[in-house]
C-alpha positions as CSV (number, residue, x, y, z in Angstrom):
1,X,0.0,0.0,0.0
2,X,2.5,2.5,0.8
3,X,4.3,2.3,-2.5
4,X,1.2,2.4,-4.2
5,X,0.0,5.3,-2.6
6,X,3.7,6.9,-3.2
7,X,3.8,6.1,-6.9
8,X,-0.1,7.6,-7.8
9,X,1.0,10.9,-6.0
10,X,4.1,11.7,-7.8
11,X,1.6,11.9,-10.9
12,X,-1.3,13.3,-8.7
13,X,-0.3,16.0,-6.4
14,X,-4.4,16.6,-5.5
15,X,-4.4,12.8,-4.0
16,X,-2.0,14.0,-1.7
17,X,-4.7,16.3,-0.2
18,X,-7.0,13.1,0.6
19,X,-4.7,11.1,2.2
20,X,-3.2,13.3,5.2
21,X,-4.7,11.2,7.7
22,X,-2.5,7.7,5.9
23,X,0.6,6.5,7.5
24,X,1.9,6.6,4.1
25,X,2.6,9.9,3.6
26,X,5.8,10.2,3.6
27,X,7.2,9.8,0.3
28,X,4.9,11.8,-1.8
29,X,4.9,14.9,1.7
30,X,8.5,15.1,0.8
31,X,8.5,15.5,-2.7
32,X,5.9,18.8,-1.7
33,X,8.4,20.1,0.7
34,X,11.6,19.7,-1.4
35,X,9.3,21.0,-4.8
36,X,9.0,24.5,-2.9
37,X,12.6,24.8,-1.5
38,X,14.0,24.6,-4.8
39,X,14.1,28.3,-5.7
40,X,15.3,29.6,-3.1
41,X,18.6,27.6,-3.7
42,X,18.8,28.2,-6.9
43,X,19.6,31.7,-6.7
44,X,23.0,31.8,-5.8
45,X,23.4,29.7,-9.4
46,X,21.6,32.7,-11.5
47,X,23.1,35.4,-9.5
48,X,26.6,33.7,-10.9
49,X,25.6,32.7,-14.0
50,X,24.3,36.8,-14.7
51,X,27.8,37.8,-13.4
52,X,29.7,35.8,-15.6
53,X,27.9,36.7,-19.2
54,X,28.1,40.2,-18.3
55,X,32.0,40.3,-17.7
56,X,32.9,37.7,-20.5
57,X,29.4,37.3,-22.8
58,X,31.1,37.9,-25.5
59,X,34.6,35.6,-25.3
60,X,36.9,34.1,-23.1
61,X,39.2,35.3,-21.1
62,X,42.7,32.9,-20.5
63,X,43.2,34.6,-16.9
64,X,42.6,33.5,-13.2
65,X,39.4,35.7,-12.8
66,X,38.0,34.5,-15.9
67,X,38.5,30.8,-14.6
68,X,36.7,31.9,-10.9
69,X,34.0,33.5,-12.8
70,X,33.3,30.9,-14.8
71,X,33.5,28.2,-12.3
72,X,31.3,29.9,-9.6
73,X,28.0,28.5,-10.9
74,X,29.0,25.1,-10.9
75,X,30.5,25.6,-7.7
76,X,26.8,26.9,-6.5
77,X,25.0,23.6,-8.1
78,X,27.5,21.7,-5.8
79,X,25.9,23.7,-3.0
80,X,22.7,23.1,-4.0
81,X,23.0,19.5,-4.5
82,X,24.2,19.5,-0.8
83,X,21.6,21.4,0.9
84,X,19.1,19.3,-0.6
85,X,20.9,16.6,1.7
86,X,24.1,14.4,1.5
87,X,25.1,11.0,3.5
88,X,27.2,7.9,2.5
89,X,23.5,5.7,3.0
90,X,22.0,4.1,0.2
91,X,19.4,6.7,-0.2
92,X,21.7,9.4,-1.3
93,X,23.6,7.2,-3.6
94,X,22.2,9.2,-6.9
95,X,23.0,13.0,-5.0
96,X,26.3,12.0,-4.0
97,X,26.9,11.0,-7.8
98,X,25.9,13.8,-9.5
99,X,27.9,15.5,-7.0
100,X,31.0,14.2,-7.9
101,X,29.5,14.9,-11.8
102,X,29.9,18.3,-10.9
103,X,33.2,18.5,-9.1
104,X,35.4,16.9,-11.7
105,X,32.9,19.2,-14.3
106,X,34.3,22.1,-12.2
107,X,38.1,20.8,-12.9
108,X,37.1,20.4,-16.7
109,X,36.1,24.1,-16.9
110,X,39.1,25.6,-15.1
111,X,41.3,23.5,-17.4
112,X,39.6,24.6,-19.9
113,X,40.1,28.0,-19.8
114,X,43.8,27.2,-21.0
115,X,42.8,24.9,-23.5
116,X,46.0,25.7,-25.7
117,X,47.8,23.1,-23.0
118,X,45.4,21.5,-21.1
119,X,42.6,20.7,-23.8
120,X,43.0,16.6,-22.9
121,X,42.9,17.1,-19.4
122,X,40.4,19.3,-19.5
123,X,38.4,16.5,-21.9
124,X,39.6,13.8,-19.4
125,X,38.0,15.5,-16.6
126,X,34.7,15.9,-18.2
127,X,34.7,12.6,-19.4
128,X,35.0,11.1,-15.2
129,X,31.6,13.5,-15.0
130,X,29.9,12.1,-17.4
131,X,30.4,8.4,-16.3
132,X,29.2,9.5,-12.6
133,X,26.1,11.0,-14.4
134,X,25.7,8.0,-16.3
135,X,26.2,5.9,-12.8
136,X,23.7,8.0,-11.3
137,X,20.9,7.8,-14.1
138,X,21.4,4.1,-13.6
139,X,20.9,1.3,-16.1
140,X,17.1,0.2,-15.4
141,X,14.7,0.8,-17.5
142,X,17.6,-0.5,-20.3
143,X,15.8,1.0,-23.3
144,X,17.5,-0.2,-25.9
145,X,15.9,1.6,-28.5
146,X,16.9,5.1,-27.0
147,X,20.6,3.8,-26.6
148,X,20.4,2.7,-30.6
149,X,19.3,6.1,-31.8
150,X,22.1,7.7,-29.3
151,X,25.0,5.5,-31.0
152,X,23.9,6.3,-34.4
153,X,24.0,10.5,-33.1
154,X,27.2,9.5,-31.8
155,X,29.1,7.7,-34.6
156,X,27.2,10.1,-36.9
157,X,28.6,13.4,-34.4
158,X,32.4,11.7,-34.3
159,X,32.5,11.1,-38.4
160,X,31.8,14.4,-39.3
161,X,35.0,15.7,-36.7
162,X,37.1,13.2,-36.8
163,X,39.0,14.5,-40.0
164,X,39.6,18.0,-38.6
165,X,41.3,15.9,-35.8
166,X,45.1,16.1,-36.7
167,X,46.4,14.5,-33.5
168,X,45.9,10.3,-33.1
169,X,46.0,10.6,-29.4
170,X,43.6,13.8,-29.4
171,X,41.3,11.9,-31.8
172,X,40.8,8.4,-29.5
173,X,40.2,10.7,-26.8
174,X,37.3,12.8,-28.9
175,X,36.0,9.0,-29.6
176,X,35.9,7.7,-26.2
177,X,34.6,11.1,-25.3
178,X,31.7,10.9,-28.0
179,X,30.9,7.4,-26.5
180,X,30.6,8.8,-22.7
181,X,28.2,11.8,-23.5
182,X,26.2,9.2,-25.8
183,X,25.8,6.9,-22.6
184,X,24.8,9.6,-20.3
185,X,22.6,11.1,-22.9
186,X,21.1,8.0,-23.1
187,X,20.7,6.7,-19.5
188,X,19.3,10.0,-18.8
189,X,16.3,9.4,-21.5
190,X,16.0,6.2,-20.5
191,X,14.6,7.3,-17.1
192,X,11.9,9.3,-18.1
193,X,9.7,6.6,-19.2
194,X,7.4,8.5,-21.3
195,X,5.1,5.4,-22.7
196,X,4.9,4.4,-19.0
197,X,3.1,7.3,-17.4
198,X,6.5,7.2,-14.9
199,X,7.9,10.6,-15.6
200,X,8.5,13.0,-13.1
201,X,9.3,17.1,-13.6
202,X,13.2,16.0,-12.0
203,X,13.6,13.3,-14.7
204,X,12.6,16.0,-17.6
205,X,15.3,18.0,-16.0
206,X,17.9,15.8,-16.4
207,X,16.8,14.8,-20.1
208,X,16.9,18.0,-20.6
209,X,20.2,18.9,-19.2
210,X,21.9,15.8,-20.8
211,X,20.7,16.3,-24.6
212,X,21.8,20.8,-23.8
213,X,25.3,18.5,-22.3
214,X,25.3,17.4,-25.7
215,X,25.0,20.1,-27.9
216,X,26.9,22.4,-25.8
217,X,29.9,19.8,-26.5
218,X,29.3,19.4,-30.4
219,X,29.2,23.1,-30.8
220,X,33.0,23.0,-28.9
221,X,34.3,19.9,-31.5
222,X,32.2,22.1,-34.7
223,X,34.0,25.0,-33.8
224,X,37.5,24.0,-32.7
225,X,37.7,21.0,-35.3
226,X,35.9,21.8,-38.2
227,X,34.9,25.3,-38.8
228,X,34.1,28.1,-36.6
229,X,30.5,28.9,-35.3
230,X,29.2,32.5,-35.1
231,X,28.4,33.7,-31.2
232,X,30.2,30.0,-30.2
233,X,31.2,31.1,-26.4
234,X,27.6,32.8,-26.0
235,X,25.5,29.1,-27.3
236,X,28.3,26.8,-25.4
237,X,28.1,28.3,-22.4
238,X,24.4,28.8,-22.0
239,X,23.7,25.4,-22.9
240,X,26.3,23.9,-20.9
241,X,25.3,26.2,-17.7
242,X,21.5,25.3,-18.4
243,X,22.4,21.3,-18.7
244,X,24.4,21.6,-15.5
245,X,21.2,23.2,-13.8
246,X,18.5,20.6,-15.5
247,X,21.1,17.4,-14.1
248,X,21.1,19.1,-11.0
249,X,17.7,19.8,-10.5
250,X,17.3,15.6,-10.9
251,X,18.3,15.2,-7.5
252,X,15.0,17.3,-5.7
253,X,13.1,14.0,-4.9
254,X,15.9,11.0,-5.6
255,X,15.7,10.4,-2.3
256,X,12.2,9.0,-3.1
257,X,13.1,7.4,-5.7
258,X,15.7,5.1,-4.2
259,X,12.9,4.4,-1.5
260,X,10.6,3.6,-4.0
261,X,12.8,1.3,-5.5
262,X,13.6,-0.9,-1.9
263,X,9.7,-1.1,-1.3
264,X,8.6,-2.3,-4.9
């Protein structure tokens, strides 16, 4: 009963307002209270975000500042995976990985901002996030379609920049990098379960902010390997800020969800 009556509010927050008086409550009571703190934590993020396309909108800036500045909202998604709650128990297992998603994304954008020596590293780095956000998504429902259409994206991305690619080394990396942000992409839209009637507003997020993770990263390899992109800093870092947000936002209610999963 208490899964049950879990699993028909997260699609029905109105049955919540019939059922105060169950012992049930619990889960879906949560999910109300963490829904409304959400803003409120976000604003440190923004505030950052605002700060950084005003100072350097318009390009990038190979300094320490620049690298503070651009880091910062990263560093506040950190926070705010963290004061949605943290502990080594099962039940934070998907928080604490997107957590580490974002650290070692944080390392791949100070890296980053001296690409000239430390592109690799800075690749390297971002490739460790995306297999903690592919750890986190989690491999059930497998969805083997979704993963099908994401490996013909990627082998279709990689062809098309592998020839601008002059380096071997630099070009296995872009591969195995390509394969990474295909699996994440993919685990991510695996979760939603659309045709199920299981999706929840924190699994759109991180759909969303896999597939912006995506084409953030192809307009970086379109415009560094094979020709350059008009506006290119302004469209890679508002899609990469708003992924980092939407595969953030995921962890609101995985609490519940990892509960959900011991009781069915």
């Amino acid at each position: 009963m208490e899964t049950e009556t879990a699993r028909e509010f997260i699609y029905d927050q109105d049955f919540y307002l019939s059922n105060l008086d169950l012992n049930t409550q619990f889960p879906f009571s949560l999910r109300r209270v963490k829904l409304k703190s959400v803003g409120p934590k976000l604003v440190p993020f923004f505030k950052t975000v605002s700060i950084f396309f005003v100072l350097f909108g318009e390009e990038s800036h190979p300094s320490i500042f620049y690298c503070i500045v651009k880091c910062l909202p990263i560093i506040s998604l950190m926070l705010f995976v963290l004061l949605h709650g943290m502990s080594l128990n099962e039940y934070y297992r998907y928080a604490r990985y997107i957590l580490i998603g974002l650290f070692f994304s944080c390392l791949g954008d100070a890296f980053l901002v001296y690409k000239k020596y430390y592109f690799e590293v800075g690749i390297l780095m971002f490739a460790i996030a995306q297999i903690y956000y592919s750890r986190a998504f989690g491999w059930r429902p497998f969805n083997p379609y979704a993963g099908t259409v994401f490996l013909v994206l990627g082998c279709i991305v990689y062809s098309y920049i592998k020839d601008g690619i002059d380096d071997y080394v630099l070009s296995y990396i872009v591969g195995c990098y390509v394969a990474l942000i295909s699996t994440m992409a993919w685990r991510a839209v695996a979760r939603v379960q659309f045709f199920d009637d299981l999706w929840t507003w924190t699994k759109l997020c991180g759909c969303a902010g896999a597939i912006l993770f995506m084409l953030s990263d192809l307009v970086i390899a379109i415009d560094k390997f094979v020709t350059p992109i008009p506006f290119s800093h302004v469209i890679i870092m508002s899609t990469y800020y708003a992924a980092q947000v939407g595969i953030s936002l995921s962890v609101v209610d995985s609490q519940v969800d990892e509960l959900l999963k011991k009781k069915i």
